[in-house]
Steps between C-alpha positions, in 0.01 A plus 500: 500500500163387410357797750730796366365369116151538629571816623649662226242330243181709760738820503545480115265635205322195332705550221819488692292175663497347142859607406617327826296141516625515145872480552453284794348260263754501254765498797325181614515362094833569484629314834309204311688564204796439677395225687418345169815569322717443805317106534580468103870635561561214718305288311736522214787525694417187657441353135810613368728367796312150438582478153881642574518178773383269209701628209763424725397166659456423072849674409644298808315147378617539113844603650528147670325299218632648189723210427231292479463443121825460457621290777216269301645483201831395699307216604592252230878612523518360846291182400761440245779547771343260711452212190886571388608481892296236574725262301885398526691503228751220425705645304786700655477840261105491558571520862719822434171610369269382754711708779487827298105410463487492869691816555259724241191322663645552876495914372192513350299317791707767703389782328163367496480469882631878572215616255260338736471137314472190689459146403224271609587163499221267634696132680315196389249376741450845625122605523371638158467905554234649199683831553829435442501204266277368165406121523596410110399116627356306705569143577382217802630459812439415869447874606367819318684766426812425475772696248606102352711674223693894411434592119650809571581752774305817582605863549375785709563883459524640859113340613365455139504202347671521117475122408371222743670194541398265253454141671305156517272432760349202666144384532333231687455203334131417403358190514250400274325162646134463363455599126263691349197368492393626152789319343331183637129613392603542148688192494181293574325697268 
């Protein structure tokens, strides 16, 4: 093609020769024009599919968390339940009570769990786990880490944590046998 060019360009006038290299340049601007605009098409098509995928990934994520706030506020409901279950009544029309109690708390944990609610409930002398559970206290004994006591139980929202357990934890004991010497310094003193 190059060829037949060159032989029309010697066969033409040199204005014709002007008129012709002319177009061919703008013919060779516009096939970069629409390389351009056909790179920043895709470009922003690109862009826009990317933020379609994470409006959705965030729709999806606020979908499955948006009980989150209030499933906390439930929290001290169900502590309650667990303090008034936790002890037996001796008197026979309390008892009455305590089974009605039971049945309102069995729905609500139930309705809790098909929201996506589960309870985390640490055993004591299981191993002390910073992401499930809040050490509230410490105290001594023979290994470290240990969950020694349950304040209260912790709840999760699908994989999120709402409230950690709430528990006491054990420490090594430290032993303290020589005593500071600038106790003794100033008592000479």
């Amino acid at each position: 093609m190059v060829d037949k060019t060159e032989e029309l360009n010697e066969e033409l006038p040199k204005k014709e020769k002007k008129k012709v290299e002319k177009l061919q340049e703008e013919v060779e601007k516009l096939k970069a024009d629409v390389e351009h605009w056909k790179n920043e098409y895709y470009r922003a098509y690109a862009d826009t599919k990317n933020l379609r995928n994470n409006l959705e990934r965030d729709y999806q994520e606020a979908m499955r968390y948006r009980s989150e706030g209030f499933i906390g506020e439930l929290l001290p409901v169900l502590d309650s339940f667990h303090m008034a279950l936790a002890n037996e009544p001796t008197d026979p029309t309390l008892k009455n009570y305590l089974v009605g109690f039971q049945f309102v708390y069995r729905n609500l944990v139930s309705v809790l769990e098909n929201e996506g609610v589960t309870e985390v409930s640490p055993q004591i002398g299981s191993k002390f786990d910073a992401k499930t559970m809040n050490a509230v206290d410490t105290v001594e004994g023979e290994e470290e880490n240990l969950v020694v006591k349950v304040y209260g139980n912790g709840y999760k929202l699908h994989d999120r944590i709402v409230r950690p357990a709430m528990v006491q934890v054990s420490v090594r004991k430290v032993e303290n046998k020589e005593e500071p010497k600038e106790v003794s310094e100033k008592a000479d003193a």
